[in-house]
N, C-alpha and C positions, 0 to 999 in steps of 0.2 A: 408382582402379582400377575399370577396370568389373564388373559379378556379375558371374557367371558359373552358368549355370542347365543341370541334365540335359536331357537328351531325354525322356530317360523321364519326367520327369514331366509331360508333355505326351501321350503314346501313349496311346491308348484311353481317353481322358478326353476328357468333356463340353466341347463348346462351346458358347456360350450368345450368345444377342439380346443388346440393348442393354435389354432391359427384366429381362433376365437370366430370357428362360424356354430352358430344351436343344433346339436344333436339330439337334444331330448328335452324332457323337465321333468325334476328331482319331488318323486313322489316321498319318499322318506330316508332317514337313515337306520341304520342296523345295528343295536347292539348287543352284546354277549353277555347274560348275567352270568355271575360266578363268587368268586369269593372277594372278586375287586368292591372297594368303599369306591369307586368308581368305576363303573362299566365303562368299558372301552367301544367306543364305534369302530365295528369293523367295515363297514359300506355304506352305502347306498341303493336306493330301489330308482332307477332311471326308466323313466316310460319313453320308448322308441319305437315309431309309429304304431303304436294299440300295444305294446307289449312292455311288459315288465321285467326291466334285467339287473343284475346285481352287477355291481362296480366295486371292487373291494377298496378299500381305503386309501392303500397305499398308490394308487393311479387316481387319487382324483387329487385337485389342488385347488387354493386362491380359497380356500374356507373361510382364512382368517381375515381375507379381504370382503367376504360376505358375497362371494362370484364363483361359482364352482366350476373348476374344469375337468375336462379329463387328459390323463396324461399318460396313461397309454398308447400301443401301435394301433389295437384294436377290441372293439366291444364283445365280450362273450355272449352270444343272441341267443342262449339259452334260456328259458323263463326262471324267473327267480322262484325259488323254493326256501321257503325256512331251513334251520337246521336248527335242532336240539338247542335249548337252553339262547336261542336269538330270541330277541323283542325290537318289534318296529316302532321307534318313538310316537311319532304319530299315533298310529293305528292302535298301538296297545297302553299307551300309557296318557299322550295327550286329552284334557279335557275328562279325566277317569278319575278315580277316590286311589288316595293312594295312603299306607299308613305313615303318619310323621311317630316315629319312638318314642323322643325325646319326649314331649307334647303329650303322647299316650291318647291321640286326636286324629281324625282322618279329613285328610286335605286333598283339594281337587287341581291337579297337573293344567291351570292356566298356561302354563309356558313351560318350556322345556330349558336347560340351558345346559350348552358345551363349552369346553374351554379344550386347549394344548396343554398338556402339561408334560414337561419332559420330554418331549414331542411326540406327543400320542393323545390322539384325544379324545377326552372321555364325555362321560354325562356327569355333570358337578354338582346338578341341583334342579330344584324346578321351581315355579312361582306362583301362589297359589292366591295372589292377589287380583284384583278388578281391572287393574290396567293391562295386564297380559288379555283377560278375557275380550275386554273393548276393543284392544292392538289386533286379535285375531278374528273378532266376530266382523267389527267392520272393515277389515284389511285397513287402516291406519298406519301408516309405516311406525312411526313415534320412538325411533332412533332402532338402532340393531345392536348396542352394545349396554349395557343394562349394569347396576353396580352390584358387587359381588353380597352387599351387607343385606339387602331386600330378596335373597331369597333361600330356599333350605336347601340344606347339603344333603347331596342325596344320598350318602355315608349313615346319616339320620334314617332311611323312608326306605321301607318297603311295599313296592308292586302288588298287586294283587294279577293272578299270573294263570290262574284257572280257564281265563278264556282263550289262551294262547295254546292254539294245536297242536303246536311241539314240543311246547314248557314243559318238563320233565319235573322242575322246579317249584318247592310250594312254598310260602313263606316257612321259613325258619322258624322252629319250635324254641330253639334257644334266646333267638330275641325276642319274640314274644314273652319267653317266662321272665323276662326281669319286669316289665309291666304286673301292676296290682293288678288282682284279679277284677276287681272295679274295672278297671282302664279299659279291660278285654273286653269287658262284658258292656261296657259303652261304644268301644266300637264296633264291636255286631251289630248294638240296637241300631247305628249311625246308618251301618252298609245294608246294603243290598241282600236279598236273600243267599246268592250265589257268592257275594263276599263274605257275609256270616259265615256258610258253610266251610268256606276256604279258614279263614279264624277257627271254626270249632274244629278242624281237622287240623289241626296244626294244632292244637291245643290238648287234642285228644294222647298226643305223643305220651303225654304225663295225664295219668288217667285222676290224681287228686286235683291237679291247676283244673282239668276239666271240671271237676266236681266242682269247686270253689270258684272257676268262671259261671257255672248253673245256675248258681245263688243267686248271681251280683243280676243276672239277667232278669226282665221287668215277666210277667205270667205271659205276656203276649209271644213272647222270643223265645221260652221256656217248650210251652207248647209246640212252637214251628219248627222248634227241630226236634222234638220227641218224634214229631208224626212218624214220618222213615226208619225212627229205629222200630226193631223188634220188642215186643214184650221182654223178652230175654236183656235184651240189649240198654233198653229203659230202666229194667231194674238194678242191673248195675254200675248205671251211672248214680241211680238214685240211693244205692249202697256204700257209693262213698259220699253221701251228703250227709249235713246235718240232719238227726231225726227229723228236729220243726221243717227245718226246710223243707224235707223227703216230705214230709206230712203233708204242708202246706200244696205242694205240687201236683200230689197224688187225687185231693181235693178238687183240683184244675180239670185236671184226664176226665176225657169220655169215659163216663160210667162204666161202656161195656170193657174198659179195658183196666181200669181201677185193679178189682180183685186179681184179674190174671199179672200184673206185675207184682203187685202186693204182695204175692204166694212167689214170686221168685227171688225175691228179697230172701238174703240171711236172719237163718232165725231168729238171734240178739236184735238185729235191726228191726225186722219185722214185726218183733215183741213191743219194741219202744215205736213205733209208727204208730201202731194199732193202737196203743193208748193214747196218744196224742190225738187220734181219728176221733176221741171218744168224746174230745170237747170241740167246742166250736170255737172257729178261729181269731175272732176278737175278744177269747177272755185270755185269764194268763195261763190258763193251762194247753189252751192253742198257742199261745207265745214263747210257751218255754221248751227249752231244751234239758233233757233228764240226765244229761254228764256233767257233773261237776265234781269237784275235790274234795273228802270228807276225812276226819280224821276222828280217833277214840276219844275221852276225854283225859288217854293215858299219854297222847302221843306228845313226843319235843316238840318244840321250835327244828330240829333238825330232821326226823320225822315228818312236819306238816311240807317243809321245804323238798323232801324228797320224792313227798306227795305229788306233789305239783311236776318235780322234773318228768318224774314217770307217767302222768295221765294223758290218755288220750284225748281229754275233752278239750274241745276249741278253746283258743288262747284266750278269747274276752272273757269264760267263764272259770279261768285259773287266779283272778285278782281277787279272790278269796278265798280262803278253806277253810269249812266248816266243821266245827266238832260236834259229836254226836254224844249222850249219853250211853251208857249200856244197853238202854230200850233203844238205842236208833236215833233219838229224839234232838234235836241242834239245840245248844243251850251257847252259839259262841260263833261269831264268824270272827276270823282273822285275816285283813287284806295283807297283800305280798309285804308292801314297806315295812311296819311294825316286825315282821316275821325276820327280815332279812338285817335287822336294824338288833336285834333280839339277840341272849348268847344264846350256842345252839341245843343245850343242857335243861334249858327251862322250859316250860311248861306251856303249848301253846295254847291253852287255854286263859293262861295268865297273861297274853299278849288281843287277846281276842276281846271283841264286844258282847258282852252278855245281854243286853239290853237291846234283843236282835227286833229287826225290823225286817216284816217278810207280808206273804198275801196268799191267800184261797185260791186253787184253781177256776173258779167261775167267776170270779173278780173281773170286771169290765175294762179294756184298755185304759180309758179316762181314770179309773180308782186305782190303777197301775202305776200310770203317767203320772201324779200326785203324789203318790208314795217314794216312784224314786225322786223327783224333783227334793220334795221335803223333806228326805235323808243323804242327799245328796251322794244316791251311790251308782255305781257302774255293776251291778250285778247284785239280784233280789232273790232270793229265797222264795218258792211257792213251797207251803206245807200242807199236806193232803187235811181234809175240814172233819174228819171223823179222828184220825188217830193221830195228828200234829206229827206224823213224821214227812220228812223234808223230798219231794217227788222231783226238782227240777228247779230249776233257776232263770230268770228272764234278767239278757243282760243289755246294755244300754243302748247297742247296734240294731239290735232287734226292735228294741222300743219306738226307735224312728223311723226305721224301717214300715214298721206300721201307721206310723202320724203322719208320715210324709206322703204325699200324691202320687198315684201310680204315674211313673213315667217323668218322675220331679227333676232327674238331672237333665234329662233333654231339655224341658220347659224352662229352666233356669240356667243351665251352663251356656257357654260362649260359644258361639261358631268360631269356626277357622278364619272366617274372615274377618270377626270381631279380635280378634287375636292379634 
């Protein structure tokens, strides 16, 4: 297994000839992101009297002895200059938020760590533990070789890279999308303003993960990045959200800019906003969402199934499909199992609950809360209070989403270093 050696103990230390007299001291080293699960150090930053010069890799030596030397004929006494797609340990990454994948959590770069490997040596991890922080806050030496199990691969962790002059480079859209859209939307609330925006730019690649990261984000974070976009620009991110959600947000906005996104919104969408607008947001008609699955009371078991493959409505409000009478009127929910369980020739009304249980749009969260608990369902039927036909649905995600505290996974989840 190969060492594995700090950064720090490399930082503001002595580099030395080959005859071993001090030529300078090693303000950083240099690496190259790319497509390597380990960056490769190309240099070093050597300060020689007041100046800054780069050492490429391949002339320095005695690394793995923790003693750096130089091992070229001579120094290039030109000042160092970045180049595209470098990052300076130290400078850019050390003591910075950095994302762990795996984790779906943002961790702070305590330590740095390099290893040989093949002989070339890369960045292999970093450590985002207490003891790195102490080792470098109080200069403590507290050995220089470090075990390879205590700390993350940095294979796992993406940079944030925005403040880097040269970086060309922005986190990767691709690994970001295997993260739930929760994950995302926790890590914004974690980072920095200017680390959010690097996330929601990187996220924006896929304009639906954006919509679905908008969600998961708390009003406060929702808000801070609306400000900068345009009217234009706000509504269509607000057009691929859920109505509720779209609803709920628009709620949020400065009054004077409410109407003007609201009118830039698609008209189907628009349509369904504006009624949601009409109730207030803690009954269930501010709770629900108006897409859900309906079927005749002529339709199959194979029919109600195909219902389902084809809708557009968000997944948690497809665990049901409702039958309608001729007048419109639900006389029958059918959740997915029964349906799938069922031959596909019968009737799904004969698979369905008639003995439906549902609620009034101005029904109070708490008389919500109670109804699903006491039928034990994941998706509720509101039926409009004059003509009993069926206007939207409030399903179980929603429900907590509301009973729960603004800001509850912060207040509750683990730190990184509870971790």
């Amino acid at each position: 297994m190969a060492e594995i050696l700090h950064l720090s103990t490399f930082l503001r230390r002595p580099i030395f000839d080959q005859d071993g007299d001090r030529i300078g001291r090693v303000q950083d080293l240099v690496a190259r992101l790319g497509d390597d699960a380990h960056p490769p150090i190309v240099g070093a930053v050597i300060r020689i009297e007041g100046r800054n010069l780069f050492v490429p890799i391949r002339k320095i030596g005695g690394l793995s002895e923790g003693r750096m030397t130089f091992e070229g004929s001579r120094v290039d006494l030109r000042r160092f200059e970045r180049r595209p797609g470098e990052l300076l340990l130290a400078e850019d990454l050390l003591a910075r938020h950095l994302i762990n994948l795996v984790r779906g959590r943002l961790i702070i770069a305590n330590e740095i760590e390099i290893a040989q490997i093949d002989g070339r040596w890369e960045v292999v991890g970093v450590d985002p533990g207490r003891r790195p922080f102490f080792r470098r806050v109080l200069g403590q030496k507290m050995g220089q070789r470090v075990k390879a199990d205590s700390i993350v691969d940095f294979a796992s962790i993406e940079p944030f890279v925005s403040h880097v002059p040269t970086a060309r480079l922005r986190i990767p859209y691709r690994k970001l999308s295997k993260l739930h859209p929760a994950q995302i939307a926790d890590l914004v609330e974690q980072a920095s303003h200017e680390e959010g925006e690097e996330i929601i730019e990187a996220v924006g690649l896929d304009r639906e993960l954006e919509a679905d990261v908008f969600e998961e984000l708390d009003v406060t974070h929702q808000l801070e990045f609306l400000e900068s976009r345009t009217d234009i620009d706000a509504a269509r991110l607000l057009s691929r959200m859920e109505p509720d959600n779209a609803a709920d947000l628009i709620n949020e906005i400065d009054q004077d800019r409410r109407l003007p996104i609201l009118e830039h919104l698609p008209a189907a969408q628009q349509l369904k906003v504006r009624n949601l607008l009409s109730y207030n947001a803690d009954t269930a008609g501010g709770m629900m969402n108006t897409d859900f699955v309906s079927v005749p009371a002529t339709a199959t078991v194979a029919e109600a199934l195909e219902a389902i493959r084809t809708s557009t409505a968000p997944a948690e409000s497809l665990h049901a499909v409702f039958v309608l009478d001729e007048n419109g009127l639900p006389i029958g929910a059918a959740s997915v199992a029964p349906l799938v369980r069922a031959r596909d020739s019968e009737l799904a009304l004969s698979v369905a609950k008639t003995q439906m249980t549902f609620v009034h749009p101005h029904w109070d969260l708490h008389r919500v809360a109670r109804k699903m608990s006491d039928f034990n369902l994941t998706v509720l039927p509101v039926l409009d209070e004059e003509d009993g036909k069926m206007i939207g649905v409030i399903t179980v995600d929603d429900l907590l989403e509301e009973l729960l505290p603004q800001g509850w996974r912060r207040e509750f989840g683990m730190t990184a270093a509870e971790e």
